[in-house]
ZAMARGU-4260 file (C-alpha; in steps of 0.2 Angstrom, whole numbers, plus 5000, padded with zeros to 4 digits):
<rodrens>
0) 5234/5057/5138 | 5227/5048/5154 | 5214/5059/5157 | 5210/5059/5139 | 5209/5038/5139
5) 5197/5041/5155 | 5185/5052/5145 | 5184/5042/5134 | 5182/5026/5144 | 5169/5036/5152
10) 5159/5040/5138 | 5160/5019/5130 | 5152/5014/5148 | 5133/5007/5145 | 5123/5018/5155
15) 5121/5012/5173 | 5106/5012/5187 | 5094/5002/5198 | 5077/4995/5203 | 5070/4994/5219
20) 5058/4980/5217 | 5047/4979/5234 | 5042/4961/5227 | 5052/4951/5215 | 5045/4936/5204
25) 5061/4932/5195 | 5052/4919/5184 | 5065/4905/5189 | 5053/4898/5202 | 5036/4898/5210
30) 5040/4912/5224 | 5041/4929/5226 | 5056/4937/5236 | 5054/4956/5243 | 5064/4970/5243
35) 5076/4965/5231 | 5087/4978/5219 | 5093/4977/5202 | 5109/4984/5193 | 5105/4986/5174
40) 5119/4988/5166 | 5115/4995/5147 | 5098/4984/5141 | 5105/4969/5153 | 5103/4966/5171
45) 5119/4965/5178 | 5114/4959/5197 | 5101/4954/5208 | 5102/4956/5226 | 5116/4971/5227
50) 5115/4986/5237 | 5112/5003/5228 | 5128/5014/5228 | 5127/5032/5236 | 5121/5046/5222
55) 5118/5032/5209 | 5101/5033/5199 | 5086/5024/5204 | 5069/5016/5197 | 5059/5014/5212
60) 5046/5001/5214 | 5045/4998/5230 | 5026/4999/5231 | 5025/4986/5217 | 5030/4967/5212
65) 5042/4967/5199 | 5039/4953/5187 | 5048/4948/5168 | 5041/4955/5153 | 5026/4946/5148
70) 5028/4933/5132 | 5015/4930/5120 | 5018/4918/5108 | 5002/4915/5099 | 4998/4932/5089
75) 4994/4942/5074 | 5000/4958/5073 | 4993/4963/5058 | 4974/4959/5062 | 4960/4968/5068
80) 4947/4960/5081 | 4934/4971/5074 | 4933/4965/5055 | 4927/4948/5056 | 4915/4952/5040
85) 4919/4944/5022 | 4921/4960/5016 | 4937/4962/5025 | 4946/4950/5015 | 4946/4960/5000
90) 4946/4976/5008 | 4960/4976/5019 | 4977/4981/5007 | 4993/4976/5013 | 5000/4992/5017
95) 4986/4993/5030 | 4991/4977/5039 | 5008/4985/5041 | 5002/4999/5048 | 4990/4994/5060
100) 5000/4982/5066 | 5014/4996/5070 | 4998/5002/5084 | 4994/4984/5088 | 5013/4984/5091
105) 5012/4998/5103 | 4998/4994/5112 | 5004/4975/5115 | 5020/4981/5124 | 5011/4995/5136
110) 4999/4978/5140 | 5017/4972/5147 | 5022/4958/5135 | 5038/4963/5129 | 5040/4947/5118
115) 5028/4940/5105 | 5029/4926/5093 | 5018/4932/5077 | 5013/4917/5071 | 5004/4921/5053
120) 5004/4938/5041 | 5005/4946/5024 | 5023/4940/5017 | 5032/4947/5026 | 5027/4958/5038
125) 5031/4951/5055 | 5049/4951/5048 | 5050/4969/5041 | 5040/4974/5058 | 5052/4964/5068
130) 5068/4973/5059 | 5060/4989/5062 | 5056/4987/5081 | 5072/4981/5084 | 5079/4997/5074
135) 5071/5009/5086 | 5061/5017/5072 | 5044/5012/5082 | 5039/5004/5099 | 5034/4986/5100
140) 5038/4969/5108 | 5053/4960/5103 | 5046/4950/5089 | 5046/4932/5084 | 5042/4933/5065
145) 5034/4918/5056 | 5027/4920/5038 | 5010/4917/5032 | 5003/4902/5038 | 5005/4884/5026
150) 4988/4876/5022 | 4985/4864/5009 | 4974/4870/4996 | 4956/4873/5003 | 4963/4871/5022
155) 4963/4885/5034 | 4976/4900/5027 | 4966/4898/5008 | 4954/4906/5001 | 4938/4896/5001
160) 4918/4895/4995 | 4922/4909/4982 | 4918/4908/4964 | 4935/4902/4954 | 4936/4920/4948
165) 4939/4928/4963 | 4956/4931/4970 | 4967/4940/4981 | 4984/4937/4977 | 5000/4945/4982
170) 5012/4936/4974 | 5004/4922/4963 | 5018/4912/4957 | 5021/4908/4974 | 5003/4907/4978
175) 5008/4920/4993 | 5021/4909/5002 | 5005/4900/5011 | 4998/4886/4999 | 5009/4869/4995
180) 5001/4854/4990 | 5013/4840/4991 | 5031/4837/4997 | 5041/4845/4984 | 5028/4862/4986
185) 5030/4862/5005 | 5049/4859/5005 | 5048/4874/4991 | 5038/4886/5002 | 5047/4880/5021
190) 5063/4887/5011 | 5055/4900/5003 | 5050/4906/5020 | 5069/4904/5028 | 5075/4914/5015
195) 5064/4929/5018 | 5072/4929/5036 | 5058/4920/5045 | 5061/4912/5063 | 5049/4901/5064
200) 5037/4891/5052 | 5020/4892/5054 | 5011/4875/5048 | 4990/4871/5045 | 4987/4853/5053
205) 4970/4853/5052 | 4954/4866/5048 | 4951/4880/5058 | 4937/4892/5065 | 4939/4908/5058
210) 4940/4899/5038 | 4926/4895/5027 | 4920/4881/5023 | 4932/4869/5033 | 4930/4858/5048
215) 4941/4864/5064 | 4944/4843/5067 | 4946/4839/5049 | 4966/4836/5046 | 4974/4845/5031
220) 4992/4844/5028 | 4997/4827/5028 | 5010/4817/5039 | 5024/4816/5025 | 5019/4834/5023
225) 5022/4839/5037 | 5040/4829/5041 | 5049/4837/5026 | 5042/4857/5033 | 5049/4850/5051
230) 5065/4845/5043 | 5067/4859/5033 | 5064/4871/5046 | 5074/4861/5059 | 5089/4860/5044
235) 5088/4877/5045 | 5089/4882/5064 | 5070/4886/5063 | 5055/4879/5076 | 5038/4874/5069
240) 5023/4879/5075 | 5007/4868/5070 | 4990/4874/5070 | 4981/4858/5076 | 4965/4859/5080
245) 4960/4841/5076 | 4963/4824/5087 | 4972/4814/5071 | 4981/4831/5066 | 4987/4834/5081
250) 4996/4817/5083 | 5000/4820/5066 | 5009/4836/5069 | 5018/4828/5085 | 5025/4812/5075
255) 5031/4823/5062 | 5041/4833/5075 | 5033/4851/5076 | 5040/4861/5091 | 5023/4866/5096
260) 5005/4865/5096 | 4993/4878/5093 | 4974/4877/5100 | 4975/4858/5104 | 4957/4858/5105
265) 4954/4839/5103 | 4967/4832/5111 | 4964/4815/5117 | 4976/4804/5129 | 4986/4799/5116
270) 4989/4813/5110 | 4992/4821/5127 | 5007/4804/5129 | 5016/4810/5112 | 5016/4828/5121
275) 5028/4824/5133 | 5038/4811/5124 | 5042/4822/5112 | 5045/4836/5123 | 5034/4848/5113
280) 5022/4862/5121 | 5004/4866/5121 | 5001/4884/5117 | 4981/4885/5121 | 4972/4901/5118
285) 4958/4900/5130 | 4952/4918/5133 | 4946/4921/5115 | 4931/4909/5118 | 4924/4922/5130
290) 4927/4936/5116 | 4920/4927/5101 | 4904/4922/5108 | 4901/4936/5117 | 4904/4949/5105
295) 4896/4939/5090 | 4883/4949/5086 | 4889/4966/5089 | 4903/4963/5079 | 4896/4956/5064
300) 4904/4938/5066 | 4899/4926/5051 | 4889/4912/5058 | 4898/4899/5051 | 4912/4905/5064
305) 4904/4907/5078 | 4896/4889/5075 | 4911/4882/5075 | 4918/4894/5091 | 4901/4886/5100
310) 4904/4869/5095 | 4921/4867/5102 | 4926/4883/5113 | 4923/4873/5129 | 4930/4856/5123
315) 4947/4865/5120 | 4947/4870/5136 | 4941/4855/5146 | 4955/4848/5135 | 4967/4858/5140
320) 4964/4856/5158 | 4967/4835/5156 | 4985/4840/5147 | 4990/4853/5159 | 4986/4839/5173
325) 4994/4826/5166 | 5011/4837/5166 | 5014/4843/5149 | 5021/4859/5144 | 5014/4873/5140
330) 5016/4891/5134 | 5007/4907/5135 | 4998/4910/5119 | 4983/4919/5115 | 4977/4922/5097
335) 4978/4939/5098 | 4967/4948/5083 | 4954/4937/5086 | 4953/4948/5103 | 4958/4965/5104
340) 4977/4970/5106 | 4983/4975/5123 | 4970/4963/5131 | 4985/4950/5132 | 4983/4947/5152
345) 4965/4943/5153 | 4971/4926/5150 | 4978/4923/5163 | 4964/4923/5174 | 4954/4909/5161
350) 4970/4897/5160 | 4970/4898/5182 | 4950/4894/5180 | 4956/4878/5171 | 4969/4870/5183
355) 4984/4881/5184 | 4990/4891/5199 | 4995/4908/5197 | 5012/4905/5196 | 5012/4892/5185
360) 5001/4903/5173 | 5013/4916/5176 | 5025/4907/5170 | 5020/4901/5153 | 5021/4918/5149
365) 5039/4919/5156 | 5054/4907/5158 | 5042/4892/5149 | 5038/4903/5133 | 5055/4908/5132
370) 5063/4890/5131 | 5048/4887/5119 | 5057/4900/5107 | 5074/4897/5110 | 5076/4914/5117
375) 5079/4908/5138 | 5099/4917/5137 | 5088/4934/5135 | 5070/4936/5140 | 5060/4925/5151
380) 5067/4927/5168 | 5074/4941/5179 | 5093/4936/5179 | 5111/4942/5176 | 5114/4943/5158
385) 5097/4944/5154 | 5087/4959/5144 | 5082/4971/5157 | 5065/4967/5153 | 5052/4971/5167
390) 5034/4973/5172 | 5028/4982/5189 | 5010/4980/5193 | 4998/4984/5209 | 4995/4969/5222
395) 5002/4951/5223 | 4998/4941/5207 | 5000/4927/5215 | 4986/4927/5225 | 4974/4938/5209
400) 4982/4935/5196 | 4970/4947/5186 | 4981/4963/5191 | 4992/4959/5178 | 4979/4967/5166
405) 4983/4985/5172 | 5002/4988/5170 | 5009/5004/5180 | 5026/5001/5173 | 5032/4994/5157
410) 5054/4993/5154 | 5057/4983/5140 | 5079/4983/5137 | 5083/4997/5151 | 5072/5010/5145
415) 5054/5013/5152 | 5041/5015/5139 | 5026/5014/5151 | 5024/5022/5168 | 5009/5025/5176
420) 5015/5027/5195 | 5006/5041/5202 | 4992/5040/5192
</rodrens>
């Protein structure tokens, strides 16, 4: 009977094994610390700092700095940075965002970013791929799902400068979960969105750049609009992401209480002072600039778009260099989809150009992203408790921070999906 209770003990005990890290950036400060071990006990890190058992199993990266997994939390599974063309819109079914986004998936986790917030799809993909990753029937990040984006009629998730006859529609009495006009429709559509098992709601402050026939300043939703979608989501345990490109909609979007601001691009000092009293963060997606314009006419871009990128590309990131200065927070987010996939990390190197230092870059994409989601007990940092969630890259990032685009090792809950040592 004892030996039979110790077999089965045995059995029930999470799988048990270490890394040797040569460098450690934990994500819980500024420094890196060498030649530090891991336990990972199961998908968790049990230790930090422990000595490795005779005989046990070991990871070892002793040739590499060991660093969180990467967050995202700006993108878009489901689209493709290589169908900019009007054609697309009415081309592209809905089964085919689903499955491009299962690659996009893929490809975004071997690029190290174990964690993404998708912040706008078909209803509702980011839910079902979310429920699906965390299955095991696919690779992918851990996924913070919103729904469609929420635009006013005409405003930046609507279909616009078409002839009234034209229509793609999913599900029209619902006007696909991304048009309200009005408190009662947007209290409507907020809870329509929570009961489809969204985690966060996804809001249009103001115009956009990749949207016909709207102005990326103009505001869109109004204030009142956006209070009752900020206290629905809020009732129901949800943040609210606002895309705010717009100097008035970006105050806007901050009175009414959002949890985050997307772009930012005209932010004055006002709206800089609202930032940190409310204690929200600026999720600026700097990098794209360089893709938009510079692939423009190979990729068919309309012009109207990439007026629009032109006009205020630099702005947004002069802009977001005055914030960063001025102390407020800030999260890793790039608009991934405008850019290609698994090219996450090349921002890093733009938002350094712009007044972070490495670290503190690094770390939008770490422990601060992670308190932006609500999600600092799992991901974020390299502590006990924590998902065993890990990068390991060639070279010290804190002194280039651009080798963080080539990944030679990707663990994302204890179990290696990338591993390009030796190679």
């Amino acid at each position: 009977m004892i030996a039979l209770v110790a077999l089965l003990s045995a059995a029930a005990a999470p799988h048990t094994f270490y890394v040797r890290a040569g460098a450690l950036f934990d994500g819980t400060g500024d420094a890196i610390r060498q030649n530090i071990v891991l336990q990972i006990e199961g998908d968790r890190i049990r230790a930090v700092g422990v000595p490795i058992p005779a005989g046990a199993q070991v990871v070892d990266l002793s040739g590499y700095t060991v660093l969180p997994g990467l967050i995202d939390v700006h993108v878009h599974l489901e689209s493709r940075a290589d169908h900019f063309e009007d054609i697309w819109t009415f081309r592209t079914s809905s089964p085919q965002g689903a499955m491009v986004a299962v690659v996009h998936a893929r490809r975004t986790l071997e690029a190290g970013f174990t964690t993404v917030r998708d912040v706008g799809s078909d209803p509702f993909v980011a839910v079902d791929l979310r429920g699906l990753i965390e299955e095991g029937y696919f690779p992918g990040p851990r996924v913070v799902a919103s729904g469609p984006c929420i635009s006013i009629t005409g405003g930046h998730c609507d279909l616009n400068n078409y002839p009234p006859t034209v229509r793609v529609s999913l599900f029209p009495a619902e006007r696909d979960f991304a048009v309200a006009d009005g408190v009662d429709q947007i209290r409507h559509v907020v809870r329509a969105h929570l009961q489809h098992g969204v985690d966060v709601v996804k809001i249009a402050a103001s115009g956009g750049v990749f949207s016909r026939g709207d102005t990326p300043g103009a505001p869109q939703l109004s204030l009142e609009e956006m209070r009752v979608a900020v206290e629905e989501a809020h009732k129901g345990g949800r943040k609210v992401a606002a895309h705010a490109h717009g100097t008035q909609s970006i105050k806007d979007a901050l009175r009414a209480g959002v949890d985050s601001i997307e772009h930012g691009t005209l932010i004055d000092e006002e709206g800089i002072r609202l930032l940190k009293e409310r204690g929200a963060y600026l999720v600026g997606d700097l990098y794209n600039d360089d893709y938009i314009l510079g692939k423009a006419d190979e990729l068919h871009i309309p012009k109207e778009y990439v007026d629009k990128e032109r006009a205020i590309g630099q702005l947004q990131r002069e802009n977001w260099g005055k914030a960063i200065r001025a102390g407020v927070k800030a999260a890793f987010g790039t608009d991934a989809g405008v850019y290609p996939h698994g090219d996450n990390a090349k921002q890093f190197a733009v938002y350094v150009r712009f007044g972070m230092t490495p670290a503190q870059a690094i770390r939008t994409a770490t422990s601060d992203a992670a308190v932006l989601l609500g999600r600092e007990k799992d991901v974020g940092t390299l502590q006990p408790g924590r998902f065993a969630d890990l990068i390991a890259v060639r070279g010290n990032p804190l002194q280039d921070v651009r080798v963080l685009e080539n990944m030679t090792l990707v663990m994302k809950g204890g179990a290696i999906v990338k591993d390009a040592r030796g190679k």
